[in-house]
N, C-alpha and C positions, 0 to 999 in steps of 0.2 A: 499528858498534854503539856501540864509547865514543867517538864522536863527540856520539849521538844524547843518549846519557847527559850527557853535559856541557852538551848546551845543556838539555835539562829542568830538569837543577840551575840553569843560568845562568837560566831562565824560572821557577823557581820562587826564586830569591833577588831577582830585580827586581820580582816582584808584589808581596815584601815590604815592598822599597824604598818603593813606589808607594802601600802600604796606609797606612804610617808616616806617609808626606810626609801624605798626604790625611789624617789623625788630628791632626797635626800642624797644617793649613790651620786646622780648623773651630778648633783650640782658641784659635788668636790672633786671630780675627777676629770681631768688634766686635760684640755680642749684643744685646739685650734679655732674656736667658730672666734667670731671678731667681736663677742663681748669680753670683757677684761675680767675686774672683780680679782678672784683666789686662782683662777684657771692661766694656762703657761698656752704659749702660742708655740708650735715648731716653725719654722723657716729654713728653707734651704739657703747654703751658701756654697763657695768654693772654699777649702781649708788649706791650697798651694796657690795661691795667688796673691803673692805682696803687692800691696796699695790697694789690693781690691778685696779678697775674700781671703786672712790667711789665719791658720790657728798657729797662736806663738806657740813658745817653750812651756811658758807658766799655763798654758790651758784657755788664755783671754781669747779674743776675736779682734783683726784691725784689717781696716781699707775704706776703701768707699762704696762698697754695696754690704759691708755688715753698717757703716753707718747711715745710709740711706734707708735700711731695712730696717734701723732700730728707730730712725726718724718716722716712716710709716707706721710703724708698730705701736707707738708712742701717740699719734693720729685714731689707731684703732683701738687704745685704751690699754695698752699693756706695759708695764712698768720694762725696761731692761731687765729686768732678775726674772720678770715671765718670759724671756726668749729661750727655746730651748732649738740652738744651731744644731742644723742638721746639711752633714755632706751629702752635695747632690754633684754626681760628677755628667759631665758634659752628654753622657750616652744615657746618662739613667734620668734627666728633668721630666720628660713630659709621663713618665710611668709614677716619678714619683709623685705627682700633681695626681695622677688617675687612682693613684692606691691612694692618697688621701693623706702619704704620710708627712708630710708638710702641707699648711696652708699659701704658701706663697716663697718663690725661690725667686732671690734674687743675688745672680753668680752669672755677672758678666754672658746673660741669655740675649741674642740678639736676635731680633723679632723676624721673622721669615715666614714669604707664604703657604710652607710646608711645613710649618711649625701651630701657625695660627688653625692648621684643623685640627689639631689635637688640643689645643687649650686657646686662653686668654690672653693679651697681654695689655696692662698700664703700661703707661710710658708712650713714649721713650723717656728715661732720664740720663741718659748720655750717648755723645754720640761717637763712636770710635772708627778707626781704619786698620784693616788689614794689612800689615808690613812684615818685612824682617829681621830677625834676628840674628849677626851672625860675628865672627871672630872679629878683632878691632882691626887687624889683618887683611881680609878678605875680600876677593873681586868681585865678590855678586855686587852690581849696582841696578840691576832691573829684574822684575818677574822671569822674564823670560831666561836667564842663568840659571834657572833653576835645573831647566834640560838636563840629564844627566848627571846629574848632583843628588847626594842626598839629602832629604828633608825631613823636615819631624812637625809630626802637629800630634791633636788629640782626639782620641775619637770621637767619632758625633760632634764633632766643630762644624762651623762653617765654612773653616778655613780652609781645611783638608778637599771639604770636596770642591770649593771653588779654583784650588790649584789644579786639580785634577780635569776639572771641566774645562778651564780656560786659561787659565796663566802659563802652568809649565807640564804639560798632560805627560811628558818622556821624564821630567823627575820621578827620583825611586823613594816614593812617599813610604815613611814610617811611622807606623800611628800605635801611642802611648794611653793608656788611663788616663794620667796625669804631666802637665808641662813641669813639673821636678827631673821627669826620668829625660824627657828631651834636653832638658839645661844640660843636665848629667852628658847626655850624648853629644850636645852639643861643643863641651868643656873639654872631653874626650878624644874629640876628632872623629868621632864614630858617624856624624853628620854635619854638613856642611850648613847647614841651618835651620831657624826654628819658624815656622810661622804660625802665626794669629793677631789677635787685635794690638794695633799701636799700645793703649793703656796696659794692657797685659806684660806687654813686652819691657816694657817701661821701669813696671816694678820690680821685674827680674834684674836689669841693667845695672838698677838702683841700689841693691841690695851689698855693703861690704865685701862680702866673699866676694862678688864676682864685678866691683868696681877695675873697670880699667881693660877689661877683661873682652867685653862685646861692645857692639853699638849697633842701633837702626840705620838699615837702608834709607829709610825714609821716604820707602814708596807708599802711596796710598790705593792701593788693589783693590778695594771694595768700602761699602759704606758701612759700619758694622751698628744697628740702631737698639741699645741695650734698654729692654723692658725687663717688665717685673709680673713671671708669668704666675698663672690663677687656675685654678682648674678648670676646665671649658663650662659654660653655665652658669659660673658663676657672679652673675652682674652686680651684687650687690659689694661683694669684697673688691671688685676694679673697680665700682667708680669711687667706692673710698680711699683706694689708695691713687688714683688721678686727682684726687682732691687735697691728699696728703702732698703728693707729688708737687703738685701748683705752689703750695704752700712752701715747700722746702726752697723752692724758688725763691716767691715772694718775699720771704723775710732772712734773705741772705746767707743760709744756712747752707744751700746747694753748694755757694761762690766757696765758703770757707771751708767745708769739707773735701773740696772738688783740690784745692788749693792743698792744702793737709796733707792729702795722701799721694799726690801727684807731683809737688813742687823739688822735694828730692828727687828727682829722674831729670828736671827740666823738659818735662812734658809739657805738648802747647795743645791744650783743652780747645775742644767747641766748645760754643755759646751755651747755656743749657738750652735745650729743642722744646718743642713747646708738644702739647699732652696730645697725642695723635699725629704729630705729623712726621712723618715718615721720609726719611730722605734714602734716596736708591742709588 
């Protein structure tokens, strides 16, 4: 009988053990949720887009949606050294929001009604247009040149299919991973032009290598309204980051970031948009 007692005790001090260790496990290991603490947050970004989401040489992160992202992130408690940047390219955002494998991507996502069933969005925190991209040469000066020309966008853009639906349905659309291989084809002669958002385009133009090289049409095709999307359900990480967002606003931070990454192109920025409103 005090056999029997002893090992109960001994089976009820190792459950202990075991509850601890396991409490112990989940606290050191490497989060997304929005407490801070030891724990590292993932975010998506783009890693080919100068002034917006690009990965240098050295391995760093620079534009204005990794800065906007670390502003947020900063809001939700997490140090820059807990950002662990994760490539989310244009076709894969709302699977990666559904798998979990970032808590929040923000990579030049523009908020659309066919987007918003599959997730979340704060924002808007900037607001962009649709233009193009093409030789410093070249006669396209309206959408509609596009007819019979070819053009380059990326897949799962908006851009792509908005040319497709309404702007120049008889262009012979080519659609890339990434706006690297379009530049490339663009540079080449392999296509007559690149489309996607004004800011996009911008940073490319911007860029050394390819100074002198293209310029914008400077048409405005569409309204491109860049949120910061959330997994669907998720209300409590939007409204902090609408609250982060307000903020980045408010204490001038938006103006001097926006200014930073854009002001080499000679890009002419909206206003910053205010949290929910939606311009079509």
């Amino acid at each position: 009988m005090k056999l029997r007692k002893v090992t109960a005790a001994s089976a009820a001090v190792l459950a202990l053990a075991v509850a601890a260790t396991a409490c112990g496990s989940s606290d050191n290991k490497d989060s997304g949720s929005s407490s801070g603490g030891g724990k590292k947050i993932k975010i998506g970004i783009k890693y080919d887009q100068p002034g917006l989401g690009l990965k240098e040489p050295d391995g760093t992160f620079s534009g204005f949606d990794v800065d906007v992202a670390t502003y947020v992130a900063g809001k939700l408690g997490y140090k820059p050294s807990q950002i662990e940047w994760v490539e989310t390219k244009s076709a894969d955002r709302e699977n990666a929001l559904a798998r979990g494998d970032v808590k929040f991507i923000a990579a030049t996502y523009s908020i659309t009604d066919e987007r918003k069933q599959k997730v979340d969005f704060a924002g808007p925190y900037l607001l962009a247009h649709q233009d193009l991209l093409v030789k410093k040469d070249s006669d396209i000066t309206k959408g509609t040149d596009l007819n019979g020309k070819n053009l380059c966008s990326v897949t799962g853009s908006t851009s792509a299919q908005n040319v497709q639906k309404s702007i120049a349905p008889k262009a012979n659309l080519k659609e890339n991973s990434g706006y690297s291989e379009c530049i490339a084809s663009l540079q080449s002669g392999a296509v007559d032009a690149l489309t996607t958002d004004d800011s996009i385009l911008a940073g490319y133009a911007a860029q050394d290598k390819y100074k002198g090289q293209f310029k914008l049409a400077g048409l405005k095709l569409s309204n491109e309204n860049y949120g910061i999307g959330v997994k669907k359900g998720d209300t409590a990480t939007l409204n902090k980051i609408n609250d982060a967002l307000t903020s980045m606003v408010q204490d001038g931070t938006w103006k001097k970031d926006v200014e930073k990454n854009f002001a080499p192109a000679n890009y002419k920025y909206e206003p910053a948009p205010k949290i929910g409103q939606i311009v079509k």
